[in-house]
C-alpha positions as semicolon CSV with decimal commas, in nm:
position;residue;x (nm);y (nm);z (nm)
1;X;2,495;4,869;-1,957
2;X;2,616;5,199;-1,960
3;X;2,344;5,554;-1,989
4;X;2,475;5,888;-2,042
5;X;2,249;6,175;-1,975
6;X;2,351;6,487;-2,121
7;X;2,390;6,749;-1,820
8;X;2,490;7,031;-2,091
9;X;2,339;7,392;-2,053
10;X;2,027;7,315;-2,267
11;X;1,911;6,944;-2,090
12;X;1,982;7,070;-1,761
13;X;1,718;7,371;-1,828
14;X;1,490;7,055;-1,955
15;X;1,530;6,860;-1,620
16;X;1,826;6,671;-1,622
17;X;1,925;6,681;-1,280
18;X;1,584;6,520;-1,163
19;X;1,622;6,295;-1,485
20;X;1,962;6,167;-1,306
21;X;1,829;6,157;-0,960
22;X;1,514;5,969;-1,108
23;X;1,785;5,707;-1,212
24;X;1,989;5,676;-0,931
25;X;1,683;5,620;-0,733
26;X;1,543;5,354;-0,958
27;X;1,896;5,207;-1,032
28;X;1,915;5,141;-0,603
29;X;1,554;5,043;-0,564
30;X;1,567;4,766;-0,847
31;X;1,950;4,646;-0,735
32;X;2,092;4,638;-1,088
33;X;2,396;4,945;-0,969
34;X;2,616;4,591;-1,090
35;X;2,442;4,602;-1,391
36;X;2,404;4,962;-1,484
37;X;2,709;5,269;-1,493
38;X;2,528;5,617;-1,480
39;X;2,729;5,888;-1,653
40;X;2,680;6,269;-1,726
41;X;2,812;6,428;-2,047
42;X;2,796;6,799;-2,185
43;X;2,627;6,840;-2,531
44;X;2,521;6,546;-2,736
45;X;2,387;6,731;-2,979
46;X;2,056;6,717;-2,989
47;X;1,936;6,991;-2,821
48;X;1,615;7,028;-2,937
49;X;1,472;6,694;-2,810
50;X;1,405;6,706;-2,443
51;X;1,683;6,569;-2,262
52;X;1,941;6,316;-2,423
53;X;1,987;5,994;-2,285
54;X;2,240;5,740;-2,431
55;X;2,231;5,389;-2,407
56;X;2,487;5,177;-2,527
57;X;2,494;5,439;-2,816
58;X;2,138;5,441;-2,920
59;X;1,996;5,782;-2,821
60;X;1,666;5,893;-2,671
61;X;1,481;6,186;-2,562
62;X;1,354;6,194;-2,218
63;X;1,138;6,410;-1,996
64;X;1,125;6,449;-1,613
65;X;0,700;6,276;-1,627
66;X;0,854;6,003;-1,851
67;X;1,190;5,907;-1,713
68;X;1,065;5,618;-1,474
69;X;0,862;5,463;-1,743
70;X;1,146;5,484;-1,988
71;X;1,373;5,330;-1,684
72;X;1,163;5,074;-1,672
73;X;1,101;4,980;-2,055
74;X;1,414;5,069;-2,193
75;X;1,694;4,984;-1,873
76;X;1,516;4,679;-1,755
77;X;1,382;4,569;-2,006
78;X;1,671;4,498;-2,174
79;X;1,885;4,330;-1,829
80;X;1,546;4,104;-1,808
C-alpha cells in the first residue's frame, strides 16, 4: 500500500507534518512498515480540503484530530 501526504505550502499550514509523524508512529506501533510506503508530495491539488492524503490513488482529506482514526479505518482496514 502506498499513502502520499501532500507536504505542499498550503497542507503543511493545515498540519501535515504531525499528519506524517502521526503515521510513522502508527505505521511502527501496528508493524505493517512491510506493508505500508509513506511518501510526501508537493501540491495535489486540492487545497481547499484539509490536508491531502493519497491512497493507492483514491484521495482524502485529513486533519491532525482525525488522522489516527482515519489510520486506523482506512490503512488497516484495508491490510486486515
Amino acid at each position: 500500500m502506498v499513502i502520499t501526504i501532500c507536504i505542499g505550502s498550503s497542507c503543511h499550514l493545515k498540519g501535515s507534518r504531525k499528519i506524517v509523524d502521526q503515521f510513522n508512529e502508527l505505521i511502527m506501533v501496528n508493524k505493517v512498515e512491510d506493508k505500508v510506503s509513506l511518501n510526501g508530495s508537493f501540491c495535489i491539488g486540492e487545497c481547499m480540503n484539509g490536508v491531502c492524503v493519497k491512497i493507492d490513488g483514491a484521495l482524502y482529506s485529513v486533519l491532525p484530530e482525525t488522522a489516527e482514526d482515519f489510520f486506523h479505518k482506512e490503512v488497516m482496514g484495508r491490510l486486515q
